[in-house]
C-alpha positions as a Markdown table, in Angstrom:
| # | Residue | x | y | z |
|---|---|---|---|---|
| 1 | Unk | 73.1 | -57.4 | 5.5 |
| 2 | Unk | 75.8 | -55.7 | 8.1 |
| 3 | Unk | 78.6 | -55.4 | 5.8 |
| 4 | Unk | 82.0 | -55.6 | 7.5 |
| 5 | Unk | 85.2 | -53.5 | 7.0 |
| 6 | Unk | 87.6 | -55.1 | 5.6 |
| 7 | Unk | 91.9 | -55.2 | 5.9 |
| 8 | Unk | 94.1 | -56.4 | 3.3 |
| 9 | Unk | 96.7 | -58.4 | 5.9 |
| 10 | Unk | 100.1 | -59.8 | 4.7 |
| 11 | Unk | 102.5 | -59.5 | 7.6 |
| 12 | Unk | 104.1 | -56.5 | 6.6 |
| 13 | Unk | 104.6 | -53.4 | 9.0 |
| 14 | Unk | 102.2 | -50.8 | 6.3 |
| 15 | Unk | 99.5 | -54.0 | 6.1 |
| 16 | Unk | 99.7 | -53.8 | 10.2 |
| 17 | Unk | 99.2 | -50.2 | 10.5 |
| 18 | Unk | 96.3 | -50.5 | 8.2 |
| 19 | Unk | 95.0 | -53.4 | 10.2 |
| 20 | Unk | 95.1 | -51.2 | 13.8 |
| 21 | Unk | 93.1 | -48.1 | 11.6 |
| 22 | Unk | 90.6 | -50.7 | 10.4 |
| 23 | Unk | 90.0 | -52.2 | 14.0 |
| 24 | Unk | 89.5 | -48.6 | 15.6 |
| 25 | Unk | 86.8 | -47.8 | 12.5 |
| 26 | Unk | 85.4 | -50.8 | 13.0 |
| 27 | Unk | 84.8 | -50.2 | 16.6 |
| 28 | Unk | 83.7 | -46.5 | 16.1 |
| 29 | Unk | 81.2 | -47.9 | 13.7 |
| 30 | Unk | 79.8 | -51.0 | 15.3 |
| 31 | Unk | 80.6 | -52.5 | 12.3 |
| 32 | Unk | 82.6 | -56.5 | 12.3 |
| 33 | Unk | 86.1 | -56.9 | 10.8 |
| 34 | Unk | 87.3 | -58.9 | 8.3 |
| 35 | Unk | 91.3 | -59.9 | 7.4 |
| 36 | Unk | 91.8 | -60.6 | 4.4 |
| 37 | Unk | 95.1 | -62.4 | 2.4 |
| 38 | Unk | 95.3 | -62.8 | -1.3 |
| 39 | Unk | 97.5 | -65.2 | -2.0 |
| 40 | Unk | 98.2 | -67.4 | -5.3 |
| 41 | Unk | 100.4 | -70.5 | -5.1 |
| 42 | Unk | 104.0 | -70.3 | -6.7 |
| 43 | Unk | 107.1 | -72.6 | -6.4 |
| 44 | Unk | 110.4 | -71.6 | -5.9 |
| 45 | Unk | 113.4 | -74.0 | -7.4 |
| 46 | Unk | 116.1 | -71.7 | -5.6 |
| 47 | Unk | 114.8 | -72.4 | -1.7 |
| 48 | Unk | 112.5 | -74.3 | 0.0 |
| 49 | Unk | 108.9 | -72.4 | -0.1 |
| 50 | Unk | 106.8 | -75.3 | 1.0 |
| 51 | Unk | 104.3 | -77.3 | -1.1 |
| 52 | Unk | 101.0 | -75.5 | -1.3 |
| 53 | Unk | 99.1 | -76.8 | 1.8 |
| 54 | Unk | 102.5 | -75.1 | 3.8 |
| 55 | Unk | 101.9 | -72.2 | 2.0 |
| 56 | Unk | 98.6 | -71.7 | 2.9 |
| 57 | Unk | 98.6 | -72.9 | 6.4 |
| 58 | Unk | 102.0 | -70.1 | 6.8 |
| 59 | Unk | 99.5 | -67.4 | 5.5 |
| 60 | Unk | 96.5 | -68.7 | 7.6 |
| 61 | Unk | 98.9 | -68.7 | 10.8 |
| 62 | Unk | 99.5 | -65.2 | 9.8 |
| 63 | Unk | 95.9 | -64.0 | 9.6 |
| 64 | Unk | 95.6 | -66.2 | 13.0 |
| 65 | Unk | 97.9 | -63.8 | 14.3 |
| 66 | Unk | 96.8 | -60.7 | 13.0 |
| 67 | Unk | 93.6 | -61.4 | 14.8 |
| 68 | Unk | 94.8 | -62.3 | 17.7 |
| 69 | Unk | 96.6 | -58.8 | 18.2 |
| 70 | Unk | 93.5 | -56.7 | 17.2 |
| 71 | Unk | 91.2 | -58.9 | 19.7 |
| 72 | Unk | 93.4 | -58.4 | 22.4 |
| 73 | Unk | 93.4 | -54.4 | 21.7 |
| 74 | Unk | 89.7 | -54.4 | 20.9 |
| 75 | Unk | 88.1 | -57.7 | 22.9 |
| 76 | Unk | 84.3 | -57.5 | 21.7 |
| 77 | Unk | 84.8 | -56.8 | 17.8 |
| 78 | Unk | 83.7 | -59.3 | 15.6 |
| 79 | Unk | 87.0 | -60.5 | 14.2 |
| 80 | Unk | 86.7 | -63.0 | 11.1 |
| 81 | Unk | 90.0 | -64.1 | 8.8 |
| 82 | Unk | 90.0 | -65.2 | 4.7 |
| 83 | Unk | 92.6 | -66.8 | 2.9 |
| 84 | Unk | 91.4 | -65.7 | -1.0 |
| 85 | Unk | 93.3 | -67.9 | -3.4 |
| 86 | Unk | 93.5 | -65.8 | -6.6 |
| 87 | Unk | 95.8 | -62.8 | -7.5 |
| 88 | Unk | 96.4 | -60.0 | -4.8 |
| 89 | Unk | 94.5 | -57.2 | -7.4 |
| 90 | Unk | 91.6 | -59.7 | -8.1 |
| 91 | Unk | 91.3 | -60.9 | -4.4 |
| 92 | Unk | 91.4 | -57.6 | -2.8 |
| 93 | Unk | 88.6 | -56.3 | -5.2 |
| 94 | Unk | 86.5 | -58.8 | -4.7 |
| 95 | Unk | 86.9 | -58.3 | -1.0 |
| 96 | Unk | 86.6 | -54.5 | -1.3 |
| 97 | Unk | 82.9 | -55.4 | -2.6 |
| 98 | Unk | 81.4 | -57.0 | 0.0 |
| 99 | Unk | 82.5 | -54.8 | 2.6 |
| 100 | Unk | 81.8 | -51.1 | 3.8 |
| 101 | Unk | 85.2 | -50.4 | 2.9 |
| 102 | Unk | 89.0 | -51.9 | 1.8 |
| 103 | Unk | 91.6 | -50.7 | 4.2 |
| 104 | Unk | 95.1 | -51.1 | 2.8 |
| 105 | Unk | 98.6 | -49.9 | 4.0 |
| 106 | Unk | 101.4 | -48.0 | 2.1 |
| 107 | Unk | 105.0 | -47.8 | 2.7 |
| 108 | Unk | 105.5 | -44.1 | 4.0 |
| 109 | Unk | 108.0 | -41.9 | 1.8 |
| 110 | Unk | 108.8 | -39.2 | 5.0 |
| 111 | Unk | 107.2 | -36.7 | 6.9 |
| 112 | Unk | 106.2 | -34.3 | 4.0 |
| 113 | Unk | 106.0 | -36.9 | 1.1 |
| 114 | Unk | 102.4 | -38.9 | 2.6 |
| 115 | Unk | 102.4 | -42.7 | 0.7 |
| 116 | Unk | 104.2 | -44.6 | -2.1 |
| 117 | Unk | 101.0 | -46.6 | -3.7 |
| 118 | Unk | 102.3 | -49.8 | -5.3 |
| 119 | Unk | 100.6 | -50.9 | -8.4 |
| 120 | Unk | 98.6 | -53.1 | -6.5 |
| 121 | Unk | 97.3 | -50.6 | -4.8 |
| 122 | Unk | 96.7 | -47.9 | -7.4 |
| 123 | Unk | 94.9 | -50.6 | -9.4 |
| 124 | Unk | 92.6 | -51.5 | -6.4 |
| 125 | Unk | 91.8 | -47.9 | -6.1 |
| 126 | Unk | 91.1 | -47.3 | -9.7 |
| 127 | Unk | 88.3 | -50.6 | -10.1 |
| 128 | Unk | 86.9 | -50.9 | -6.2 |
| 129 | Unk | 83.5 | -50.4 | -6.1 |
| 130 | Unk | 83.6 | -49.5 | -2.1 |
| 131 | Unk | 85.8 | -46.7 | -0.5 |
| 132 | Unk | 89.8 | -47.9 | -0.7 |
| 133 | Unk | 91.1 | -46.2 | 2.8 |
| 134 | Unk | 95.2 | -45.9 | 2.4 |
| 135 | Unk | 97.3 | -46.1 | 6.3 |
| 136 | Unk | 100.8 | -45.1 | 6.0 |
| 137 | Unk | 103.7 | -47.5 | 7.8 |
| 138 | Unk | 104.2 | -45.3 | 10.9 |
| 139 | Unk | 100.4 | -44.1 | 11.4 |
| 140 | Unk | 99.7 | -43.8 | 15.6 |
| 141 | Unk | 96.5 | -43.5 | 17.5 |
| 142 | Unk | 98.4 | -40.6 | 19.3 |
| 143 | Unk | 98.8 | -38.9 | 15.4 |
| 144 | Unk | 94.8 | -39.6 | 14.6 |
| 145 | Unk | 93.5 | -38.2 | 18.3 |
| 146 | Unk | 95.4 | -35.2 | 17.4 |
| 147 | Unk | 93.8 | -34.6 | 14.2 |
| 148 | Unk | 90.5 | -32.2 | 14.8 |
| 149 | Unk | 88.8 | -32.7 | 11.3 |
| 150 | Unk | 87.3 | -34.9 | 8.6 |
| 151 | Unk | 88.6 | -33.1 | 5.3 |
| 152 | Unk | 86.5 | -33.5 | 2.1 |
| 153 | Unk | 87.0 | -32.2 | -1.1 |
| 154 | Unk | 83.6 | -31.7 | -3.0 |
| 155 | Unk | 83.6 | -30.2 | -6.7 |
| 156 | Unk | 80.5 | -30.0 | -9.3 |
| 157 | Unk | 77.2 | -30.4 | -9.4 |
| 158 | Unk | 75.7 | -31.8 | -5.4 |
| 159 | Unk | 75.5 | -35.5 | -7.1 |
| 160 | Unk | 79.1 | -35.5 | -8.1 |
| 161 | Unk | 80.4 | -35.3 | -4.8 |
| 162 | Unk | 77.9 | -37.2 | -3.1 |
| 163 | Unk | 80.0 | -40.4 | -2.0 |
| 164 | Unk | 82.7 | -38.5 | -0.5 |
| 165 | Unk | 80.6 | -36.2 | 1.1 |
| 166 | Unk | 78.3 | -39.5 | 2.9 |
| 167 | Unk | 81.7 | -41.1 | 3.1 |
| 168 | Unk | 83.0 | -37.7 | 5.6 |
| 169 | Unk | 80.0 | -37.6 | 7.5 |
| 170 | Unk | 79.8 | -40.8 | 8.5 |
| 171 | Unk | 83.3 | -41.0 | 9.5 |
| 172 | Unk | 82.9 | -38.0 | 11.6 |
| 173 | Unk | 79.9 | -38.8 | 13.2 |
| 174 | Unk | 81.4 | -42.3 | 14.6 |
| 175 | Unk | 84.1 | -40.1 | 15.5 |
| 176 | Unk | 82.7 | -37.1 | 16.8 |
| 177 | Unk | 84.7 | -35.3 | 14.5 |
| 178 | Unk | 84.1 | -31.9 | 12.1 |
| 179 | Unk | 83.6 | -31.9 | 9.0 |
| 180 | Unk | 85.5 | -29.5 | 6.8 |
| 181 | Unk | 84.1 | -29.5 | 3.1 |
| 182 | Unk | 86.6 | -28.2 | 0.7 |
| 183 | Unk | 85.4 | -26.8 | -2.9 |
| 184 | Unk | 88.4 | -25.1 | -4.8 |
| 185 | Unk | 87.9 | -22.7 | -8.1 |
| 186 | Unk | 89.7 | -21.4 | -10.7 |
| 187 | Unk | 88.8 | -18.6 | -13.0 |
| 188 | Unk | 87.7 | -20.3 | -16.3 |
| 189 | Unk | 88.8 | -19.6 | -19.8 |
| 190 | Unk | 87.4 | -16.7 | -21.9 |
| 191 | Unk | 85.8 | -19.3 | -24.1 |
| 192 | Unk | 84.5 | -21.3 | -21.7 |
| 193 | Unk | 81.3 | -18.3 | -20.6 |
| 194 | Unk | 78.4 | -18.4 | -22.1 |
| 195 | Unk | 75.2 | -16.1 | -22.5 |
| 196 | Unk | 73.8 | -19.0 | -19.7 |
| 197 | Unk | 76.3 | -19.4 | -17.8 |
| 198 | Unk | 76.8 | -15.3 | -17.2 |
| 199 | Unk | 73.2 | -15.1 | -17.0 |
| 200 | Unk | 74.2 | -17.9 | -13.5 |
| 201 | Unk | 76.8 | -16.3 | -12.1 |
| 202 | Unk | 75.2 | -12.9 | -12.0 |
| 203 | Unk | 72.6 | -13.8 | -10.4 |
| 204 | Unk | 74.9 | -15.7 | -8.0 |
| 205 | Unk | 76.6 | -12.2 | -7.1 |
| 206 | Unk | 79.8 | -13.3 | -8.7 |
| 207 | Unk | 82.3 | -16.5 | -9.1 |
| 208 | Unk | 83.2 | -16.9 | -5.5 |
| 209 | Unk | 79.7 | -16.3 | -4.0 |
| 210 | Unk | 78.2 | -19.1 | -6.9 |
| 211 | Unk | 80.9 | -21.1 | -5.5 |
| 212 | Unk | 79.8 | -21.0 | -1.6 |
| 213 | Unk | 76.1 | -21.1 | -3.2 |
| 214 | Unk | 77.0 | -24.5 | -4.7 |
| 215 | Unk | 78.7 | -25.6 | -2.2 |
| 216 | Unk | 75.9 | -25.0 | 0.9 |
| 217 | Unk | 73.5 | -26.5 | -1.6 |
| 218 | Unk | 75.8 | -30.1 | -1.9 |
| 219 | Unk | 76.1 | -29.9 | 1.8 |
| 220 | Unk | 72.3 | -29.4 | 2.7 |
| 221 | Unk | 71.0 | -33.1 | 2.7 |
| 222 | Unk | 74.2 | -34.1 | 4.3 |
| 223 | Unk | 74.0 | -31.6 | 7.0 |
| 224 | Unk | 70.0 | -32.2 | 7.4 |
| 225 | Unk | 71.2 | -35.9 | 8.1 |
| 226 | Unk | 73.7 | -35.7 | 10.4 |
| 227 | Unk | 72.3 | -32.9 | 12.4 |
| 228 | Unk | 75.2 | -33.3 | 14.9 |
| 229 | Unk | 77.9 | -33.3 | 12.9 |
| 230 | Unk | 79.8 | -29.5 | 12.9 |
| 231 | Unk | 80.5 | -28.6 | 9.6 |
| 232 | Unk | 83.1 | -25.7 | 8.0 |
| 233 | Unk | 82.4 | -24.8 | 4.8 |
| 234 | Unk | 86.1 | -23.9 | 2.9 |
| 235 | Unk | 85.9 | -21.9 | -0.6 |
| 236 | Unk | 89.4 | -21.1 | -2.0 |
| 237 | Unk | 90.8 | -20.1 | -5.4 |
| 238 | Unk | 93.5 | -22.2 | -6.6 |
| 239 | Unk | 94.1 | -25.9 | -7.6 |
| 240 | Unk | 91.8 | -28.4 | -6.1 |
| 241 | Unk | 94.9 | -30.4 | -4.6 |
| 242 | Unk | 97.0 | -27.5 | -3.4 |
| 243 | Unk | 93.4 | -26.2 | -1.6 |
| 244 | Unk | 92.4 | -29.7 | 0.2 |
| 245 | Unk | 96.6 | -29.8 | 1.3 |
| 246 | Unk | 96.5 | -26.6 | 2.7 |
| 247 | Unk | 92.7 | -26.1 | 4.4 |
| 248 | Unk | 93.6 | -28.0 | 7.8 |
| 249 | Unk | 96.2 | -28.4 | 9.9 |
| 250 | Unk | 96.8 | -32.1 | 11.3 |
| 251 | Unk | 93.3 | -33.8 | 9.8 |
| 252 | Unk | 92.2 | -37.0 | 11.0 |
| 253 | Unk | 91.0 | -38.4 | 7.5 |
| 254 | Unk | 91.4 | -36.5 | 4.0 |
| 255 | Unk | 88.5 | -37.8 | 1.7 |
| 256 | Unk | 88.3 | -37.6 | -2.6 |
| 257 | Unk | 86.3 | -38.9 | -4.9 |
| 258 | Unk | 87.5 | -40.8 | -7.6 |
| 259 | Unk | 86.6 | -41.2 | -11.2 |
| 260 | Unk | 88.8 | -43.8 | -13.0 |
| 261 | Unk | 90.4 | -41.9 | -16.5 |
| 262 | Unk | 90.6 | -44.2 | -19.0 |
| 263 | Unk | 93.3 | -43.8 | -21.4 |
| 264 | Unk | 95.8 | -45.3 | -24.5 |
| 265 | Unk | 97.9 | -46.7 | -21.4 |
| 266 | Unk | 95.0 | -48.1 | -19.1 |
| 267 | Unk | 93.4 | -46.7 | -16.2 |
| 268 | Unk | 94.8 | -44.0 | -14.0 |
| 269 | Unk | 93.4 | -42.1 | -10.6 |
| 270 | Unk | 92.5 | -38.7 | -11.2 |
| 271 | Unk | 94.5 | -35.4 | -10.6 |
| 272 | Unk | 93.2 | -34.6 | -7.2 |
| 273 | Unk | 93.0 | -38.6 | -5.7 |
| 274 | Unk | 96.8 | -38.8 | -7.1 |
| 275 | Unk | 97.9 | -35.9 | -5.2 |
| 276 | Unk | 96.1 | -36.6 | -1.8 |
| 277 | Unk | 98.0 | -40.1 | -1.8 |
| 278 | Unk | 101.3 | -38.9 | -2.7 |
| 279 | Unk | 101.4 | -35.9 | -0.1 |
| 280 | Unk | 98.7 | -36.2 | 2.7 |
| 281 | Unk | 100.3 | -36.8 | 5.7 |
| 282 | Unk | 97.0 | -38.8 | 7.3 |
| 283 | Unk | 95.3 | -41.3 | 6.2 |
| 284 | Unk | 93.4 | -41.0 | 2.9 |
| 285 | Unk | 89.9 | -42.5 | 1.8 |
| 286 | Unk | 89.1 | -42.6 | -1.7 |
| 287 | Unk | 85.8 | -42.8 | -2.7 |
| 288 | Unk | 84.3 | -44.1 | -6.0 |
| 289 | Unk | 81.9 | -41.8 | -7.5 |
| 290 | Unk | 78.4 | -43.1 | -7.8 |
């Protein structure tokens, strides 16, 4: 089953921008496109709203809309349109699971600031089971062609990082696009070595040569796979999302994985996802790990 890439559509200008990104990557990709609205019913006693067949034929006309515009730019996708009638968290999720991925916009907070993630979308992010793609208000096709590389962070053990990194190639393959993998490191606490993990790093040469060794060994299937794909391999000290900011100049696409942390408060995004979303100044896919 062909799954489709899907665009969370509500009229606004970010959910537009989102819906151009979605119907270039859907064209790349060969894959169809789907609009999505969430929408739930509500009455208002201070003006006019409609009853709730208005209501939904207003949103339909919108999504009507929104497909007309993408056709005309990109006349043999596969355009489809769904009203969901349940909550916009709850109807976006189960969206984001039947598609390749969820592509969402975000109002822009300035040149250097990247997105401002509403609590819709930070809780989308944190439960999707499929990659959550977030376009800033303002993203161009002019901004994207100008943008050389597909930027991935990649951290632990080759598994770990293994969405992300499938997630990168991909995208740069329908692109025609490099792939630069970033793995940042940090010295680690006296109390973190042990008698096995010196016994590692010694025979790796040292921290920074282990490093590149894990690295090139996360990378190998992926590169074995996409032969085609050029790939730069990026090994920095510092903080993972100071390193990622920092390793490329205009990227196309900046891609993390994501691991929900659960705590007294509920569900947050990681460190690393957190930071990509509130400075990247492209796009930003965030991948769940597997």
């Amino acid at each position: 089953m062909t799954r489709p890439i899907t665009a969370g559509v509500d009229g606004s200008e970010e959910s537009l921008a989102a819906l151009a990104w979605a119907g270039r990557e859907a064209e790349r990709r060969g894959l169809p496109l789907r609009l999505v609205h969430a929408w739930r019913f509500e009455a208002h006693d201070a003006f006019d709203a409609g009853d709730r067949d208005t209501q939904r034929q207003w949103v339909r006309d919108g999504l009507a809309e929104a497909a007309r515009t993408v056709t005309e730019r990109h006349p043999d996708l596969t355009v489809t349109t769904d009203v969901v009638e349940d909550g916009a968290v709850d109807g976006l999720l189960a969206a984001a699971a039947q598609s390749e991925m969820l592509v969402l916009g975000s109002r822009g907070q300035g040149a250097l600031v990247g997105f401002l993630v509403g609590s819709v979308g930070q809780q989308v992010i944190i439960e999707a089971v499929r990659p959550v793609v977030l376009v800033r208000a303002g993203d161009e096709p002019a901004a994207e062609a100008a943008g050389r590389e597909i930027v991935v962070g990649q951290h632990g053990a080759s598994q770990d990082s293994a969405g992300a990194l499938r997630f990168a190639f991909e995208t740069a393959a329908a692109r025609g696009a490099t792939v630069r993998a970033v793995r940042a490191w940090t010295l680690p606490p006296v109390f973190a070595y042990s008698p096995g993990s010196l016994k590692l790093l010694d025979e790796a040469g040292g921290l920074e040569p282990y490093e590149r060794k894990a690295l090139a060994a996360a990378l190998q299937p992926w590169r074995e796979r996409f032969p085609d794909v050029p790939v730069v391999e990026h090994v920095e000290m510092g903080s993972a999302g100071q390193v990622l900011l920092a390793a490329a100049e205009r990227p196309q696409l900046m891609v993390v994985g994501r691991r929900a942390h659960r705590t007294a408060v509920g569900a947050r995004i990681g460190s690393v996802a957190h930071g990509m979303l509130h400075h990247a100044g492209c796009p930003v896919a965030v991948v769940p790990h597997t």
